[in-house]
C-alpha positions in Angstrom: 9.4 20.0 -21.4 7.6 20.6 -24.4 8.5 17.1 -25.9 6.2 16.1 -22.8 3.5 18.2 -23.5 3.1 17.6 -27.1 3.2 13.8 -26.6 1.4 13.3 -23.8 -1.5 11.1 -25.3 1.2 9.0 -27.7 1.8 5.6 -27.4 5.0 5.5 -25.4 6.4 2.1 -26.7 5.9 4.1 -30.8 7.3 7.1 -29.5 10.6 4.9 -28.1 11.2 2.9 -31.5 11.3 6.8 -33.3 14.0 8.3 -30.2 16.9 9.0 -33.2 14.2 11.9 -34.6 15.1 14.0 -31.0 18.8 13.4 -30.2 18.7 16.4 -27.9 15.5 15.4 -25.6 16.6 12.8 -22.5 14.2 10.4 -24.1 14.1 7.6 -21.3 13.2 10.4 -18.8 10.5 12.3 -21.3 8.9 8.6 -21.5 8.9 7.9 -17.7 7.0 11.4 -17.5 4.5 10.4 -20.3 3.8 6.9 -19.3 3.6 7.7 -15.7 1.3 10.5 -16.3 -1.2 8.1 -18.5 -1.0 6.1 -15.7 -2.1 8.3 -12.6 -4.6 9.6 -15.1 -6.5 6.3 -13.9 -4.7 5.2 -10.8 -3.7 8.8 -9.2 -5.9 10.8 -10.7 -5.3 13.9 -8.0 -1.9 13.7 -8.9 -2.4 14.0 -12.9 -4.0 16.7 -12.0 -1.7 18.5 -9.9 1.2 20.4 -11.9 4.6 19.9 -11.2 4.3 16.4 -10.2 7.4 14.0 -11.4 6.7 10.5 -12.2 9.3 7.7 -11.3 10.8 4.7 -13.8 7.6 2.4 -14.7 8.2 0.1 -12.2 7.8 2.2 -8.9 4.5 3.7 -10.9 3.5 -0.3 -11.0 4.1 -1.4 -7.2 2.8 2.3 -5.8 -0.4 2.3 -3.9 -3.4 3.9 -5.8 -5.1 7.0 -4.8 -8.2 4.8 -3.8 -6.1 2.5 -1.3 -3.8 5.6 0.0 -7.0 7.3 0.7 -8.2 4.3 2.8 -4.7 4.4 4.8 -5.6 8.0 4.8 -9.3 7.7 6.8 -7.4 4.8 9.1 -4.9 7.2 10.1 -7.1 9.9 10.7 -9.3 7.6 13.3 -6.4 7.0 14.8 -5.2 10.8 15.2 -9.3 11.0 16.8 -8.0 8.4 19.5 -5.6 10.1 20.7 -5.5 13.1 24.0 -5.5 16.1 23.1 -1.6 17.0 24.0 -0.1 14.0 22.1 2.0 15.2 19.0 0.9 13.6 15.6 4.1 11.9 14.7 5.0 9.6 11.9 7.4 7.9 10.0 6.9 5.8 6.6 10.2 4.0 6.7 9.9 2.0 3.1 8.6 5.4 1.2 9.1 4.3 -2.5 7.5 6.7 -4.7 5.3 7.9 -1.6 1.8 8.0 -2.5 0.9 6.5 0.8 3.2 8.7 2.7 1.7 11.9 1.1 -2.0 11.1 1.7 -1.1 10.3 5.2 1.9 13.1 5.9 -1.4 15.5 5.8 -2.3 14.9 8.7 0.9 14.2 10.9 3.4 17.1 11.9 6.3 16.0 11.7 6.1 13.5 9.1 9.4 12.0 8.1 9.8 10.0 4.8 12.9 7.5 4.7 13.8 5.6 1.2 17.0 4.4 0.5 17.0 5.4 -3.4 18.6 8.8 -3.8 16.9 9.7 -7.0 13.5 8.6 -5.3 14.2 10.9 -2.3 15.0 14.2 -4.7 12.0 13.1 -6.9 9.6 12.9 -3.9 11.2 16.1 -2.3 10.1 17.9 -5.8 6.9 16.3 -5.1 5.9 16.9 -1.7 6.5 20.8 -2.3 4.0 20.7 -5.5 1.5 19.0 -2.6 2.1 21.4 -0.7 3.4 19.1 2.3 6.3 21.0 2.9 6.3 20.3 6.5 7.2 16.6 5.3 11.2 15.6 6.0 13.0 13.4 3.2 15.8 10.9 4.5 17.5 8.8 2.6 18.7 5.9 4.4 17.3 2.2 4.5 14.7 1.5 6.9 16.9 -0.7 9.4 19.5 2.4 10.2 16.9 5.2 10.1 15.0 2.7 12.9 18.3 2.4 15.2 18.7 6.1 16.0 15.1 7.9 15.0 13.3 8.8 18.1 10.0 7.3 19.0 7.0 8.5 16.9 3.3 7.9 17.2 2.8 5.5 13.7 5.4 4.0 11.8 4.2 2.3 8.2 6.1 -0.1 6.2 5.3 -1.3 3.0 8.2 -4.0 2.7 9.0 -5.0 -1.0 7.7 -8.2 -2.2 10.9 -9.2 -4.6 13.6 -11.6 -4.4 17.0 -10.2 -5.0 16.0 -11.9 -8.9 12.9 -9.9 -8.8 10.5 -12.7 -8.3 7.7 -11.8 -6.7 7.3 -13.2 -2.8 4.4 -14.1 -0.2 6.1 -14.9 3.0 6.0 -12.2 5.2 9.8 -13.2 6.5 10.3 -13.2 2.6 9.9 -9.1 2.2 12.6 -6.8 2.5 13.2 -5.3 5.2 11.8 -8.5 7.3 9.3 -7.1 9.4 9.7 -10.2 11.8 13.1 -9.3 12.4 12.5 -5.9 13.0 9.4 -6.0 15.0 10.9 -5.4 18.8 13.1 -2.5 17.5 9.3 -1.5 15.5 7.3 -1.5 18.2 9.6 0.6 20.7 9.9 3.0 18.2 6.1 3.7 17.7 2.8 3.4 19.5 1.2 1.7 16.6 2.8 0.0 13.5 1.2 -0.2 10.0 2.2 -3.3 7.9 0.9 -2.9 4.2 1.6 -7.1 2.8 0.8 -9.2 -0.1 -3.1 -10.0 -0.8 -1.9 -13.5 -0.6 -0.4 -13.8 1.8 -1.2 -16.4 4.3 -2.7 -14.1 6.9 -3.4 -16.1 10.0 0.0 -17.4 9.6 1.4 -13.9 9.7 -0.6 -13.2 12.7 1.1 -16.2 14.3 4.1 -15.1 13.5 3.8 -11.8 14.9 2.0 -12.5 18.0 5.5 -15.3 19.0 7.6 -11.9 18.7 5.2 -10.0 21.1 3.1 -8.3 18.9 -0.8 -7.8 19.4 -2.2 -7.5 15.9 -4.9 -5.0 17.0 -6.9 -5.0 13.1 -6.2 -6.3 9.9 -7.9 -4.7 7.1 -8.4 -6.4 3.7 -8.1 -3.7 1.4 -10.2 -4.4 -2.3 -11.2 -2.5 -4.8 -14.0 -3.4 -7.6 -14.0 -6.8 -5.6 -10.1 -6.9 -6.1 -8.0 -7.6 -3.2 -5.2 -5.5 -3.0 -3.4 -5.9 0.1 -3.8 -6.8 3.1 -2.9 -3.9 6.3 -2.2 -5.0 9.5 -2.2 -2.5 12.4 -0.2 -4.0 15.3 0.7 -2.6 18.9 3.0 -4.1 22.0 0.7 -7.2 23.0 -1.4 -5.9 26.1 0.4 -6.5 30.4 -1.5 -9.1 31.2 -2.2 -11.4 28.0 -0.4 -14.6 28.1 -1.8 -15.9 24.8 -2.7 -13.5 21.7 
């Protein structure tokens, strides 16, 4: 709107304090759109300079992945796609989508590429999205990750990205901790896809986590410690079916 435009370089917490001046602009929305836009000016830069693109309450904009990080996950699943014979379809399903930076960078390169979030105004917003990317061959579902996981059919990479808050919105480490609980849902995981990626908490306990996952018959086949400017800022974990033949992971 042109509210948007004219204040997009204002300070966002000034311009909330003056909202009685513009009783006909929907000012929480107009300051979601600034903010997040001074935000990915820095931290998605390819997507402040795509137009069209709609940014989410400030939170999501906190917890998504930067375009630095998505672009790693980006060159991972595209060594991956390399792998693979030549007649194998490129599926994939990001099952914890949020505001779906990770899913778009990735969704590139996989046909179909199915996005599944549980928030209904995320899914519309990442619909809008997606077309201004020009992913269009991209599918939106919203449902939470444990029902779309019972009745989707098998695809080639699954990602999760499980959320690290308590049901106070404390922040958590334990892997068995996030929501949905990856432990949990690893059998059902694993039959659903070739390869599993697991984006968790830079502190989290790592070789614990492999431990974990290895007693519920997973082979963790990498884990990448993702940093930027010497900052770790998650930790990825690419897991498979552990191998016939190995007793002990």
């Amino acid at each position: 709107s042109e509210f948007i435009r004219q204040h997009a370089n204002d300070d966002v917490k000034t311009l909330a304090l003056l909202g009685k001046r513009f009783p006909k602009v929907d000012l929480p929305y107009a300051l979601d759109q600034i903010r997040g836009r001074q935000l990915a000016r820095t931290k998605l830069p390819a997507w402040a300079n795509t137009e069209g693109i709609v940014y989410p309450p400030h939170l999501n904009m906190e917890q998504c992945s930067s375009e630095q990080t998505a672009l790693y996950k980006q060159e991972i699943a595209i060594r991956l796609l390399k792998e693979l014979p030549a007649e194998s379809e490129p599926t994939f399903a990001d099952l914890t989508g949020g505001f779906g930076v990770d899913f778009a960078f990735m969704a590139a390169h996989f046909s179909p590429a199915i996005y599944v979030e549980r928030q209904p105004l995320l899914c519309q917003l990442v619909q809008h999205n997606l077309n201004a990317l020009h992913l269009g061959h991209a599918k939106v579902v919203c449902a939470d990750a444990e029902s779309h996981l019972e009745r989707m059919e098998k695809v080639l990479c699954i990602y999760l990205d499980p959320a690290r808050r308590d049901k106070n919105g404390a922040k958590t480490v334990l892997i068995e901790h996030c929501s949905p609980d990856v432990l949990l849902l690893l059998p059902k995981l694993l039959a659903k896809s070739c390869l599993l990626m697991v984006k968790l908490s830079p502190m989290l306990h790592w070789q614990q986590a492999i431990k974990q996952m290895h007693e519920r018959g997973a082979w963790v086949r990498q884990m990448h410690i993702v940093a930027v400017k010497n900052e770790c800022k998650e930790l990825l974990f690419l897991v498979i079916d552990v191998p016939k033949g190995v007793v002990n992971p």
